[in-house]
PDB file as gemmi writes it, atoms N, CA and C in Angstrom:
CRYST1    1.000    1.000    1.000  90.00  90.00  90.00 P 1                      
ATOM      1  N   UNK A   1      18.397  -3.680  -2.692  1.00  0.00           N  
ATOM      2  CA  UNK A   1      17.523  -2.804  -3.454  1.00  0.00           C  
ATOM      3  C   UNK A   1      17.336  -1.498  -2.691  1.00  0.00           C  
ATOM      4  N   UNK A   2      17.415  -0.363  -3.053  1.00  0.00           N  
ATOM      5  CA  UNK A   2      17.440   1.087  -2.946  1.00  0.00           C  
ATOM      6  C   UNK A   2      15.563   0.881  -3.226  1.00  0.00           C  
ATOM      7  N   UNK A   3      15.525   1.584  -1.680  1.00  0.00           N  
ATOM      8  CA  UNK A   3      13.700   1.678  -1.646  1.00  0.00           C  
ATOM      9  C   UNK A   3      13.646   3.322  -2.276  1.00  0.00           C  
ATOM     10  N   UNK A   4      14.458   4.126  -2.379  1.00  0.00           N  
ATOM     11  CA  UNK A   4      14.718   5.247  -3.008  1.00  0.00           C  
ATOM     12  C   UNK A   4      14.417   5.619  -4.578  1.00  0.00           C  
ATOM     13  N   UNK A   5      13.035   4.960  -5.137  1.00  0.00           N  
ATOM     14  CA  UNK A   5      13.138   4.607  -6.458  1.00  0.00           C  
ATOM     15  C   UNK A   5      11.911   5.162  -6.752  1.00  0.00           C  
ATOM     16  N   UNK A   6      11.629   5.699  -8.260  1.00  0.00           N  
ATOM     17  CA  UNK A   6      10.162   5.735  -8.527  1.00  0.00           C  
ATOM     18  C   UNK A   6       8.858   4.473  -8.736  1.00  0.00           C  
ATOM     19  N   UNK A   7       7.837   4.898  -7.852  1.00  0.00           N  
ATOM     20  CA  UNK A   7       6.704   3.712  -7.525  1.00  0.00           C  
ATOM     21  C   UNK A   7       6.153   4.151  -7.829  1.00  0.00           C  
ATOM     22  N   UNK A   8       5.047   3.514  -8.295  1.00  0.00           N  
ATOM     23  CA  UNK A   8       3.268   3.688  -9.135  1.00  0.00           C  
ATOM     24  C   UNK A   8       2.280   2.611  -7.745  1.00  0.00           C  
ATOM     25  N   UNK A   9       1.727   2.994  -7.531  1.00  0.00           N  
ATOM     26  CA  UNK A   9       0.391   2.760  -6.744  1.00  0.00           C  
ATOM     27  C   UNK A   9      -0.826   2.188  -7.620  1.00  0.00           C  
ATOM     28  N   UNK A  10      -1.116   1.181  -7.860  1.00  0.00           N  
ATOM     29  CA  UNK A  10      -2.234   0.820  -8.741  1.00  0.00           C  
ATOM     30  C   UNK A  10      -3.141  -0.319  -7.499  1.00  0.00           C  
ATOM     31  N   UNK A  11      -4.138   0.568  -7.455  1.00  0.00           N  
ATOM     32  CA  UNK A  11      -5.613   0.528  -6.668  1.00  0.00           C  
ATOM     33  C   UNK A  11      -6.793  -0.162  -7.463  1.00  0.00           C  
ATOM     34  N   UNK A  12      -7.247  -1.325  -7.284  1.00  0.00           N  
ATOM     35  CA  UNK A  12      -8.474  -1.318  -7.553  1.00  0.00           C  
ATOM     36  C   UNK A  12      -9.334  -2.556  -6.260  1.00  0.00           C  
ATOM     37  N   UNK A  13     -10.187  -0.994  -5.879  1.00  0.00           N  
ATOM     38  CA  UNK A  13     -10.834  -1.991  -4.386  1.00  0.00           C  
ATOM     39  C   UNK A  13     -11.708  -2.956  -4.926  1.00  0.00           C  
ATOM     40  N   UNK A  14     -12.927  -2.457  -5.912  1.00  0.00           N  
ATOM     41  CA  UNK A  14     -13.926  -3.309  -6.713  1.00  0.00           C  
ATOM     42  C   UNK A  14     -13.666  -4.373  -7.415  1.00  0.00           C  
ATOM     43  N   UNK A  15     -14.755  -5.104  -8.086  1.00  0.00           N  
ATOM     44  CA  UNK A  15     -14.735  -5.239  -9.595  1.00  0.00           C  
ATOM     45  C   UNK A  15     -15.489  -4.074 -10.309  1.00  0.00           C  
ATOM     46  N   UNK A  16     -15.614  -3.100 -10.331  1.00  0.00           N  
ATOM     47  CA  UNK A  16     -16.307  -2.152 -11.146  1.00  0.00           C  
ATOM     48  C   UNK A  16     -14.821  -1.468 -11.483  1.00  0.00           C  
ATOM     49  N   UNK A  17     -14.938  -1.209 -12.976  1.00  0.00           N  
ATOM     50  CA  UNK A  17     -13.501  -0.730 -13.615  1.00  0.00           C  
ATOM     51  C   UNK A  17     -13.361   0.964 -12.682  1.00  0.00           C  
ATOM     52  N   UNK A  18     -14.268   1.669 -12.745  1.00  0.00           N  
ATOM     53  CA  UNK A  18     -14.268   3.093 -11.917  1.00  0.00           C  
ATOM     54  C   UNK A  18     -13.686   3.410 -11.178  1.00  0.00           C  
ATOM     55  N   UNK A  19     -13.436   2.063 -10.081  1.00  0.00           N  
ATOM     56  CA  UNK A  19     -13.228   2.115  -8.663  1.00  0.00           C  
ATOM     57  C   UNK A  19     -11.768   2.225  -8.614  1.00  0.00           C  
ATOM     58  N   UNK A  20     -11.257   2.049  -9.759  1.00  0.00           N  
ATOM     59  CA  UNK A  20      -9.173   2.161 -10.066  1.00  0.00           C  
ATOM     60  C   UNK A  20      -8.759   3.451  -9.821  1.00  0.00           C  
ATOM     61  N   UNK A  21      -7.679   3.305  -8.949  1.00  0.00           N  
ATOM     62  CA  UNK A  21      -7.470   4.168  -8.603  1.00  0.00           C  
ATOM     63  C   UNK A  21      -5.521   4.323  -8.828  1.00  0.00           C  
ATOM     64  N   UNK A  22      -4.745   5.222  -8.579  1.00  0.00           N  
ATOM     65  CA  UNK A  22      -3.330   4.981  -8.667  1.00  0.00           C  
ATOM     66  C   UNK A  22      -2.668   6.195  -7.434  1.00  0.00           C  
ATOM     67  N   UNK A  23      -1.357   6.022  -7.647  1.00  0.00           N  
ATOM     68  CA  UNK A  23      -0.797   6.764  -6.752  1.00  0.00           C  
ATOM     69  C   UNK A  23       0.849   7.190  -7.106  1.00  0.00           C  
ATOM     70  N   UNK A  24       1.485   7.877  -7.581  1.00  0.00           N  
ATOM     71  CA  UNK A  24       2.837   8.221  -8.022  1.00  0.00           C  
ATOM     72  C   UNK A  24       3.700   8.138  -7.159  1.00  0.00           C  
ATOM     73  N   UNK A  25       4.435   7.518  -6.538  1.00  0.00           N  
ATOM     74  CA  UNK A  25       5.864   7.863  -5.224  1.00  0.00           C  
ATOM     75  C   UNK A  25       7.201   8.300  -5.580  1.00  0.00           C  
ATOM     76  N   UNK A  26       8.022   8.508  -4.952  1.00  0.00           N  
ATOM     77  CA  UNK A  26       9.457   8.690  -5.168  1.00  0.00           C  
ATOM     78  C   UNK A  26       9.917   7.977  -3.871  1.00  0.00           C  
ATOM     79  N   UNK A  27       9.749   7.034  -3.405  1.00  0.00           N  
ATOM     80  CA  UNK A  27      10.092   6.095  -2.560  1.00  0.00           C  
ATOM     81  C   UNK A  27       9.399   5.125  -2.276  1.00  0.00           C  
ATOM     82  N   UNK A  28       9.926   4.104  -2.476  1.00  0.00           N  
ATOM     83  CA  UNK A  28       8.621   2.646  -2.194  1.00  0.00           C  
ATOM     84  C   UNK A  28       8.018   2.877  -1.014  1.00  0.00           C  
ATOM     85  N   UNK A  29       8.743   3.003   0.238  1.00  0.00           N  
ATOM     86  CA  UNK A  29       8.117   2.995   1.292  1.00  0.00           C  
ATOM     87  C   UNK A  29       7.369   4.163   1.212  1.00  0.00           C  
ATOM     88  N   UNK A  30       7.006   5.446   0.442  1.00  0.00           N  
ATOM     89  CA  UNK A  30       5.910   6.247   0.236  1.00  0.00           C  
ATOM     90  C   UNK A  30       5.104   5.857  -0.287  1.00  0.00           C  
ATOM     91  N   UNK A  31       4.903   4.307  -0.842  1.00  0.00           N  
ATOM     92  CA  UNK A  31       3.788   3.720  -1.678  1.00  0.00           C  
ATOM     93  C   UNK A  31       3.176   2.906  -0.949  1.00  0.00           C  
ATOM     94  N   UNK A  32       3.914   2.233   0.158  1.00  0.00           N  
ATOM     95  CA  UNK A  32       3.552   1.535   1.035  1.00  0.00           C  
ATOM     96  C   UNK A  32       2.776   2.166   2.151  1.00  0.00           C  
ATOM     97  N   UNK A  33       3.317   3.693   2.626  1.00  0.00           N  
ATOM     98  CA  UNK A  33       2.061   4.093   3.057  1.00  0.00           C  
ATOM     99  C   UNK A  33       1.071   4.460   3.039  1.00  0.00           C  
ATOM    100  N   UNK A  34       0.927   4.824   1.240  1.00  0.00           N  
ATOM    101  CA  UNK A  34      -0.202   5.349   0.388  1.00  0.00           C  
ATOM    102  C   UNK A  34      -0.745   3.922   1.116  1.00  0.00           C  
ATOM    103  N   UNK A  35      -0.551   2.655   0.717  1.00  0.00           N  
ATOM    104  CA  UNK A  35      -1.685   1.856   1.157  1.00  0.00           C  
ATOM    105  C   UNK A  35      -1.980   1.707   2.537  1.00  0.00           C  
ATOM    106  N   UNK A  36      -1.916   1.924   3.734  1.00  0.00           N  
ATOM    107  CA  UNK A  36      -1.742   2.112   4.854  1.00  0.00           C  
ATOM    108  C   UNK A  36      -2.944   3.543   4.593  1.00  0.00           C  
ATOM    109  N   UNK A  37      -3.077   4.427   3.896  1.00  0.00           N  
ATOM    110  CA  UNK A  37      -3.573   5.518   4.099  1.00  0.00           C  
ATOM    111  C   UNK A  37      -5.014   5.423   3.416  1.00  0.00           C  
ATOM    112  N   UNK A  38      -4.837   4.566   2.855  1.00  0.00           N  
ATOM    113  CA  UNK A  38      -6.077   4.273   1.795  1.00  0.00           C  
ATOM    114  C   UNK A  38      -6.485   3.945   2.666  1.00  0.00           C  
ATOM    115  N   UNK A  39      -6.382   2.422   3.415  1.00  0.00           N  
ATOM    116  CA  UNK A  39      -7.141   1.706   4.108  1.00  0.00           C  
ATOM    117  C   UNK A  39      -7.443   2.363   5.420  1.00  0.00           C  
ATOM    118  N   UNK A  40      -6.916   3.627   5.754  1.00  0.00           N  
ATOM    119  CA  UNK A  40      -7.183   4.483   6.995  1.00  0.00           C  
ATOM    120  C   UNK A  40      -8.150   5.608   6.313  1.00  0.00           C  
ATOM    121  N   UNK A  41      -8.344   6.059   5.277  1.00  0.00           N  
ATOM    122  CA  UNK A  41      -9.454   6.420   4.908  1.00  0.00           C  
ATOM    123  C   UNK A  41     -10.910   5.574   4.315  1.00  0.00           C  
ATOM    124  N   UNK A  42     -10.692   4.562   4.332  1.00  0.00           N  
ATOM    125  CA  UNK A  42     -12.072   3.572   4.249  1.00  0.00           C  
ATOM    126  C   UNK A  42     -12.349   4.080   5.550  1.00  0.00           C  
ATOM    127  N   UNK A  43     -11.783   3.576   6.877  1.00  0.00           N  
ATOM    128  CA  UNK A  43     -12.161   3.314   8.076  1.00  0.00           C  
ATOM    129  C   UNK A  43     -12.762   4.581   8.710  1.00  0.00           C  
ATOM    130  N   UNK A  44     -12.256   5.829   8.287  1.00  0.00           N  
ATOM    131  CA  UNK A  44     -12.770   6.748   8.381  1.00  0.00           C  
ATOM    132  C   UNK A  44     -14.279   7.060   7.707  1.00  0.00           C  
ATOM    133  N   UNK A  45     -14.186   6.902   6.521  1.00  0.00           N  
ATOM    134  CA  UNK A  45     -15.544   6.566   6.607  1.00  0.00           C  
ATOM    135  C   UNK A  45     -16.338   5.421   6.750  1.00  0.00           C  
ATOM    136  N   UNK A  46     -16.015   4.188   7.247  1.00  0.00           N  
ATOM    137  CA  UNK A  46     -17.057   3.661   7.754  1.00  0.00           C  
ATOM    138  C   UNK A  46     -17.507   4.216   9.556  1.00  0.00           C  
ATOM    139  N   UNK A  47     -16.460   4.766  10.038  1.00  0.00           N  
ATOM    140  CA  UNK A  47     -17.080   5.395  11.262  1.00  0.00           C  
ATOM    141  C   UNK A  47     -16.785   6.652  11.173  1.00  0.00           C  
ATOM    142  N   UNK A  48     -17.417   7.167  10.414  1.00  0.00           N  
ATOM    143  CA  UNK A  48     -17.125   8.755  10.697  1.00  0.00           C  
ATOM    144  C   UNK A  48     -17.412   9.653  11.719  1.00  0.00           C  
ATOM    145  N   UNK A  49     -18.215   8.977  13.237  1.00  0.00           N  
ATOM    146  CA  UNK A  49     -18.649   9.243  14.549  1.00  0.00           C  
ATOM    147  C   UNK A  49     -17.129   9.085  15.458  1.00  0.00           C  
ATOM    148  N   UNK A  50     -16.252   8.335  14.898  1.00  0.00           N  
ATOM    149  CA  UNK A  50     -14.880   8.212  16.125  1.00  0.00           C  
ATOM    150  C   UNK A  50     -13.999   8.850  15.345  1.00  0.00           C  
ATOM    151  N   UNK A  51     -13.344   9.363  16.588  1.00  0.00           N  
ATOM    152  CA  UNK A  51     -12.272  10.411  16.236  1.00  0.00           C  
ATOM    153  C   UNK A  51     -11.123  10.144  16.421  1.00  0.00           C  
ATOM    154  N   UNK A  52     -10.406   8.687  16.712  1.00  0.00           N  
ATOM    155  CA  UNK A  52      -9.591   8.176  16.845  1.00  0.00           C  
ATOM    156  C   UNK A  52     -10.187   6.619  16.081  1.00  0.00           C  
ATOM    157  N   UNK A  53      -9.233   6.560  14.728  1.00  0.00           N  
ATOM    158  CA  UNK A  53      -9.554   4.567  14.590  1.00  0.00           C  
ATOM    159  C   UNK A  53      -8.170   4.461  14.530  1.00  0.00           C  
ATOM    160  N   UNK A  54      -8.134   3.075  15.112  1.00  0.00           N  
ATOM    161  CA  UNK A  54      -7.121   2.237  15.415  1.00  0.00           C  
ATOM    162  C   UNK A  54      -7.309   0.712  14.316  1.00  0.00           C  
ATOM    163  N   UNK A  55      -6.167   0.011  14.308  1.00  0.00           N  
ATOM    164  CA  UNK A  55      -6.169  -1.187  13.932  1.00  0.00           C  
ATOM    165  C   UNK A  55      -5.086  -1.921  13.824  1.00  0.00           C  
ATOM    166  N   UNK A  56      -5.279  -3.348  13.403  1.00  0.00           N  
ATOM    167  CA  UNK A  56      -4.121  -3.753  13.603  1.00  0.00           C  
ATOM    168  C   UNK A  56      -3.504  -4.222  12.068  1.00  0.00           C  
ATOM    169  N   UNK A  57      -2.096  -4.883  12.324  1.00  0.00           N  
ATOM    170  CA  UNK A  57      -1.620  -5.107  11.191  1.00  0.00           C  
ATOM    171  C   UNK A  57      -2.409  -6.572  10.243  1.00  0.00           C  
ATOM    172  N   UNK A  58      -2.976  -7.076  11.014  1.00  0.00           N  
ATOM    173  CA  UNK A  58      -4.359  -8.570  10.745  1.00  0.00           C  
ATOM    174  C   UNK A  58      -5.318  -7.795   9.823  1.00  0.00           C  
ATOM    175  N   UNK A  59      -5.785  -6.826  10.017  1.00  0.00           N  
ATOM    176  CA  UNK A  59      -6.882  -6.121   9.925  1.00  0.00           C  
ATOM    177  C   UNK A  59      -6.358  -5.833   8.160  1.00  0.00           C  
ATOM    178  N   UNK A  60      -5.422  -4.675   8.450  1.00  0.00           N  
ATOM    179  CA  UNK A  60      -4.798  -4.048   7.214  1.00  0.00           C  
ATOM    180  C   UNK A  60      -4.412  -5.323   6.459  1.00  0.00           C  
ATOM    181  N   UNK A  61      -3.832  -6.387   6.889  1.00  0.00           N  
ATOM    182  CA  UNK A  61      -3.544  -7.416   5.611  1.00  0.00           C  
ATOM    183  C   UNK A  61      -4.692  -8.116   5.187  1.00  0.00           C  
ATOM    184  N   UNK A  62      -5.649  -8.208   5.731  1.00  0.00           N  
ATOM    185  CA  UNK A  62      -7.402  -8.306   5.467  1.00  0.00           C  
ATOM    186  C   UNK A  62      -7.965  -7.655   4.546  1.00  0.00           C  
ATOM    187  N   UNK A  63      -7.686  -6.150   4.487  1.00  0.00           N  
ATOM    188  CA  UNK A  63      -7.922  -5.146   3.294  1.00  0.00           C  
ATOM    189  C   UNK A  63      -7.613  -5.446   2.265  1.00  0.00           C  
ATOM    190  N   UNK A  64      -6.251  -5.341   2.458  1.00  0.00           N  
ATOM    191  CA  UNK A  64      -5.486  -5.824   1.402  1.00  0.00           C  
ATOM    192  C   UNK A  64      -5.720  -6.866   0.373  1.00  0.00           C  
ATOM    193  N   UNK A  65      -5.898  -7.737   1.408  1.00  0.00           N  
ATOM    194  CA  UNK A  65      -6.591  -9.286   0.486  1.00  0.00           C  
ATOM    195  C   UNK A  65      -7.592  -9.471   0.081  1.00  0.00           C  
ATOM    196  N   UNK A  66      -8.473  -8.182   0.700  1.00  0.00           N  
ATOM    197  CA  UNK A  66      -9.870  -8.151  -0.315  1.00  0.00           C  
ATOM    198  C   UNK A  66     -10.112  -7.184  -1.337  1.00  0.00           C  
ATOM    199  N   UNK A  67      -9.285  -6.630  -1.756  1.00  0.00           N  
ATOM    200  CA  UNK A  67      -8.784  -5.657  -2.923  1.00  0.00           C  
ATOM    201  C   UNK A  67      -8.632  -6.655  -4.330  1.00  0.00           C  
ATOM    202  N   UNK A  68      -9.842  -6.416  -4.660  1.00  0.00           N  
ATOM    203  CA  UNK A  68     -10.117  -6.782  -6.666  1.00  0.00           C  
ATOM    204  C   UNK A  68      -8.239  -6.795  -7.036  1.00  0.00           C  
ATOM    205  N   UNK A  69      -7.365  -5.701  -7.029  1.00  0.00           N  
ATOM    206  CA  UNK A  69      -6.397  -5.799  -7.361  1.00  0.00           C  
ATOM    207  C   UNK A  69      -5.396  -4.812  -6.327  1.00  0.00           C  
ATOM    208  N   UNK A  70      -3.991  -4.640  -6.070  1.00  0.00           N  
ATOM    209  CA  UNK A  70      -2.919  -4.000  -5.787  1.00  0.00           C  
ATOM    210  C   UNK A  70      -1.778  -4.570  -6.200  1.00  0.00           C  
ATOM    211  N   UNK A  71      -1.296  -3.593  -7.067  1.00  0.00           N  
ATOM    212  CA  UNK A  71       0.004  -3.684  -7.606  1.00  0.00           C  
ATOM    213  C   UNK A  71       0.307  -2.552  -7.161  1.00  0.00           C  
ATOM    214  N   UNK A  72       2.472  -3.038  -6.924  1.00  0.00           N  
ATOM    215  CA  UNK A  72       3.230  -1.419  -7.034  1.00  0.00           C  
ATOM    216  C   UNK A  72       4.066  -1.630  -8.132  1.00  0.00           C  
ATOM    217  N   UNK A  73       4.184  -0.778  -9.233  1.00  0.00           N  
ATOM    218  CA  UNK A  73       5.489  -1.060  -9.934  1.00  0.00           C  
ATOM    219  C   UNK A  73       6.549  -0.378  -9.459  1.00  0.00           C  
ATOM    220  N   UNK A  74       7.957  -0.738  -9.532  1.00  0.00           N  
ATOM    221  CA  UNK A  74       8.806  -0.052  -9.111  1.00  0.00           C  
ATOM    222  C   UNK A  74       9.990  -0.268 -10.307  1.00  0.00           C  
ATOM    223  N   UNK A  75      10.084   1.107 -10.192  1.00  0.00           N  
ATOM    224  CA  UNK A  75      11.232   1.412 -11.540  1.00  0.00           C  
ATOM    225  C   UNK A  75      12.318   0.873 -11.309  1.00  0.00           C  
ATOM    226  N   UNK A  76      13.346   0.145 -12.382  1.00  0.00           N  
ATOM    227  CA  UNK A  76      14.250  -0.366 -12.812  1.00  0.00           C  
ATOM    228  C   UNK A  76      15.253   0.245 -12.651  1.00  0.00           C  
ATOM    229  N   UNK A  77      16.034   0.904 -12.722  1.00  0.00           N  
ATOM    230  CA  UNK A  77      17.121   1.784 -13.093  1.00  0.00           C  
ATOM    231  C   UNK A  77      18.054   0.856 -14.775  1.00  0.00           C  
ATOM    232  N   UNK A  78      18.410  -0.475 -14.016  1.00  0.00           N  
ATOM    233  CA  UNK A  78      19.251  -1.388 -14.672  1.00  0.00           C  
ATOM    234  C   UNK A  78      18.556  -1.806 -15.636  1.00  0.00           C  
ATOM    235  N   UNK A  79      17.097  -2.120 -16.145  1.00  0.00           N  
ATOM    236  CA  UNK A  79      16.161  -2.166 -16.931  1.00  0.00           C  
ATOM    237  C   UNK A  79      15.318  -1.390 -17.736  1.00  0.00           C  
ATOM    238  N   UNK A  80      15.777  -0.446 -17.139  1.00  0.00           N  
ATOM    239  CA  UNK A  80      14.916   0.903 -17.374  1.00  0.00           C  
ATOM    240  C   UNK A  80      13.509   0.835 -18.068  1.00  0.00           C  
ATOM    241  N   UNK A  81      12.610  -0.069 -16.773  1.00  0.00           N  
ATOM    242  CA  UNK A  81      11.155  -0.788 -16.864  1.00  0.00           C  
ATOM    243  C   UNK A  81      10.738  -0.729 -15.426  1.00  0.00           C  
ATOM    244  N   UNK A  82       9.747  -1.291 -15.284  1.00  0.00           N  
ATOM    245  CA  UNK A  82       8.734  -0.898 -14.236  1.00  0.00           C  
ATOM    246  C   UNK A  82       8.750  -2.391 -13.675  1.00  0.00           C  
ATOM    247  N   UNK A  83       9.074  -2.909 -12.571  1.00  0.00           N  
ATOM    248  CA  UNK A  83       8.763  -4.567 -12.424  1.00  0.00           C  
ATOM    249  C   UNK A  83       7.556  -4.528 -10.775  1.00  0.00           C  
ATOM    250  N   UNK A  84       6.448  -5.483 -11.691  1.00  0.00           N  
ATOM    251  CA  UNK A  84       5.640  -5.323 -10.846  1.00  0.00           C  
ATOM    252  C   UNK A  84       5.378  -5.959  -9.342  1.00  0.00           C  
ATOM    253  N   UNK A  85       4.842  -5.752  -8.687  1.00  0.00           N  
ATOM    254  CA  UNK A  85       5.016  -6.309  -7.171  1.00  0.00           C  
ATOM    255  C   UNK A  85       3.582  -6.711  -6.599  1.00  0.00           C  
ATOM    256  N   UNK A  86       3.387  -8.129  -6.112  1.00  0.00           N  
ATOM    257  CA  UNK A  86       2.180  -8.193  -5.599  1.00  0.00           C  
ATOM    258  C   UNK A  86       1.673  -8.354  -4.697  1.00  0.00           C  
ATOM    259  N   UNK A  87       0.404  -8.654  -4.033  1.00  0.00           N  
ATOM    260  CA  UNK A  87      -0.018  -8.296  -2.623  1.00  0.00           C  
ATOM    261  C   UNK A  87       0.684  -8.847  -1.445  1.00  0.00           C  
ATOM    262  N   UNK A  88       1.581 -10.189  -1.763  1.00  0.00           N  
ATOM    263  CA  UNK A  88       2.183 -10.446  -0.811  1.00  0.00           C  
ATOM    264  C   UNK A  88       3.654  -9.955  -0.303  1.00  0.00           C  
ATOM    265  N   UNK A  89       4.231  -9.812  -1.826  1.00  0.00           N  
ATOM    266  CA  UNK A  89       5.432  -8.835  -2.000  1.00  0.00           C  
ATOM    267  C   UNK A  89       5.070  -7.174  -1.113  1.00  0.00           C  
ATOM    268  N   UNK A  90       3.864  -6.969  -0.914  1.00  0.00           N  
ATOM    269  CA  UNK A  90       3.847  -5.579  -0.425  1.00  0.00           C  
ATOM    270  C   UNK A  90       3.274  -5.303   0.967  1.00  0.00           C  
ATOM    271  N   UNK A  91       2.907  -6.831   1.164  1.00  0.00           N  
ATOM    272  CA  UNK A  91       2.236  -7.011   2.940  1.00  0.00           C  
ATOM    273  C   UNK A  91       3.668  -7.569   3.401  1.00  0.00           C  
ATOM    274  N   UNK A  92       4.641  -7.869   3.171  1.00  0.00           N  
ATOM    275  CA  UNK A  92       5.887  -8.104   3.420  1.00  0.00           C  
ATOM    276  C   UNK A  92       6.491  -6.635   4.017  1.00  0.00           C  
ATOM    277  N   UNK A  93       6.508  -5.991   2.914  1.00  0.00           N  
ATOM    278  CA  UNK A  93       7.338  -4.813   3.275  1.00  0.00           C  
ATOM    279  C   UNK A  93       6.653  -4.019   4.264  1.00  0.00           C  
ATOM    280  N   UNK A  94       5.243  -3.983   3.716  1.00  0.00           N  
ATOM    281  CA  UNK A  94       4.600  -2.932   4.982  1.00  0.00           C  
ATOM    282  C   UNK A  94       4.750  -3.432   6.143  1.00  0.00           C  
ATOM    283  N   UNK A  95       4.475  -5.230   6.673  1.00  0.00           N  
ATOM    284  CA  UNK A  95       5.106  -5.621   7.826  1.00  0.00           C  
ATOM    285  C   UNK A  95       6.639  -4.657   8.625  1.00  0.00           C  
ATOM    286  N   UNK A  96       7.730  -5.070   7.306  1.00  0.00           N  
ATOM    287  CA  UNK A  96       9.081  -4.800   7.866  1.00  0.00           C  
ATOM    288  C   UNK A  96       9.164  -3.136   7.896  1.00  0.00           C  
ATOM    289  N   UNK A  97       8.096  -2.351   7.168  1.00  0.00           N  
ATOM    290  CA  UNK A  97       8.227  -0.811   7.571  1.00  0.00           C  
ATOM    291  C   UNK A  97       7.546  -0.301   8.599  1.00  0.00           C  
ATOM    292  N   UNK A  98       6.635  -1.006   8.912  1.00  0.00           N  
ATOM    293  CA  UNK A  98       5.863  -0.420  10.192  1.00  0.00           C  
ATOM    294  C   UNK A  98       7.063  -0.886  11.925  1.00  0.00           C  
ATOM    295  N   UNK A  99       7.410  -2.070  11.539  1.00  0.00           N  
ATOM    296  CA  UNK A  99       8.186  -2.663  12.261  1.00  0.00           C  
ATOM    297  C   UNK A  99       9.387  -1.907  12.895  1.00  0.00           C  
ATOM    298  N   UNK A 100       9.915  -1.380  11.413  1.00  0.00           N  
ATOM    299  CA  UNK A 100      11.225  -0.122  11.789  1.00  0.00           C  
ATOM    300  C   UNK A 100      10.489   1.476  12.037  1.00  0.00           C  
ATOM    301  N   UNK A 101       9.568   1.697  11.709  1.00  0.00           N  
ATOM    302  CA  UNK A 101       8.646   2.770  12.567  1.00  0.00           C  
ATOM    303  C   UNK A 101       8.291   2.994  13.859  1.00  0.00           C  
ATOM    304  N   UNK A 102       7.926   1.693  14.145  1.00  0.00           N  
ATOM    305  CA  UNK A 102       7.980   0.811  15.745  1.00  0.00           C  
ATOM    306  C   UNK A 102       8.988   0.675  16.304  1.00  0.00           C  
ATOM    307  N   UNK A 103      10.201   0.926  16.063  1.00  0.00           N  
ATOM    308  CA  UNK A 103      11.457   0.693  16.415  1.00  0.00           C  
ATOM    309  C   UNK A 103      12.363  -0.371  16.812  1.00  0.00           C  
ATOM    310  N   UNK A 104      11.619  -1.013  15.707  1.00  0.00           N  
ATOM    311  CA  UNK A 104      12.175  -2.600  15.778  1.00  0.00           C  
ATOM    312  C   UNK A 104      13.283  -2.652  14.745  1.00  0.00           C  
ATOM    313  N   UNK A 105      13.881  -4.153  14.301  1.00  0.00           N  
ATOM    314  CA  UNK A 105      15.061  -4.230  13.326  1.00  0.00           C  
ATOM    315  C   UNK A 105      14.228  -4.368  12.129  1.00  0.00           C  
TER     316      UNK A 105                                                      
END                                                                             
């Protein structure tokens, strides 16, 4: 699979319908860090006194799992449809992208 594809970001931290949020990519792994960025702006504001937050990848799959909802859809080419992806499908990848960021395999 070509991570080179159009992604949709669908956010919802709550149960309050408001709290939905989305995100447009042109690369999965740009959707994957939208969530990585989300959850680095919570943290920002829950300490908005430190000027450096840190965390770990435990932490971020913690977020994750307490998120009312996260889906990514990712476009088809061969279907020409959207097939959706879910929280574990996307704590997978963010694992294996932070990993090759880190300069691992």
């Amino acid at each position: 699979m070509s991570d080179k594809v159009h992604t949709i970001l669908l956010v919802q931290p709550n149960r309050r319908p408001e709290s939905r949020t989305y995100g447009d990519f042109e690369h999965v792994d740009d959707a994957l860090e939208g969530v990585c960025k989300f959850y680095e702006e919570q943290l920002k504001r829950q300490n908005p006194h430190h000027e450096q937050i840190t965390y770990d990848i435990s932490q971020l799959f913690d977020f994750v799992d307490s998120l009312t909802d996260l889906v990514i859809l990712v476009f088809r080419k061969s279907s020409e449809s959207y097939e959706p992806q879910n929280k574990d499908w996307i704590k997978e990848k963010i694992y294996h992208l932070l990993k090759k960021q880190a300069g691992g395999n």
